[in-house]
C-alpha positions as semicolon CSV with decimal commas, in nm:
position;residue;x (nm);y (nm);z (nm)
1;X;0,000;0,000;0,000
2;X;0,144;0,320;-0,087
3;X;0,148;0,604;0,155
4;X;-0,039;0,907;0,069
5;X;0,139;1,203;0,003
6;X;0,034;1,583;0,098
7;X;0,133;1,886;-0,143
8;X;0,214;2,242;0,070
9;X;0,286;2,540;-0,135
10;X;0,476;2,834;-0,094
11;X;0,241;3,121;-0,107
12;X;0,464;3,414;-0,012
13;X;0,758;3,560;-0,187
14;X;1,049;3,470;0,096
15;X;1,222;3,174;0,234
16;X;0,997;2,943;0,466
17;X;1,126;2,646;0,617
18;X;1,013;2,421;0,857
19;X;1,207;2,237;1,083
20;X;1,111;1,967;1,288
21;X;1,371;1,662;1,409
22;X;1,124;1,505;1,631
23;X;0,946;1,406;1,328
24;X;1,188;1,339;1,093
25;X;1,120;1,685;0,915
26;X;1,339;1,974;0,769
27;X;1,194;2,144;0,454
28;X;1,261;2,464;0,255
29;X;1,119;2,666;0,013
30;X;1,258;2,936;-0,167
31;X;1,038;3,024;-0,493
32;X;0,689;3,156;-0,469
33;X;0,454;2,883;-0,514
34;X;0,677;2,579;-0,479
35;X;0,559;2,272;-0,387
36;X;0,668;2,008;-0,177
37;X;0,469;1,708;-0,106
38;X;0,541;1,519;0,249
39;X;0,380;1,178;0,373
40;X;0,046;1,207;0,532
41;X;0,183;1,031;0,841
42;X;0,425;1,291;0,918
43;X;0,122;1,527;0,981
44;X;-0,085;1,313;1,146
């Protein structure tokens, strides 16, 4: 079974990143509208 995957989007013109080692996260952005898609489970 495939995990299902979740699609955030930059929506302002900066940097954003979120950083979480507790859950295994640490994402950046760095272009308006950029996406990056996580697994579900990590949000849960």
């Amino acid at each position: 079974m495939t995990d299902r995957m979740v699609e955030i989007r930059n929506m302002v013109r900066g940097n954003i990143s979120i950083k979480k080692p507790e859950y295994g996260i640490n994402l950046k952005w760095s272009t308006f509208n950029q996406p990056r898609k996580i697994p579900f489970s990590l949000l849960e």
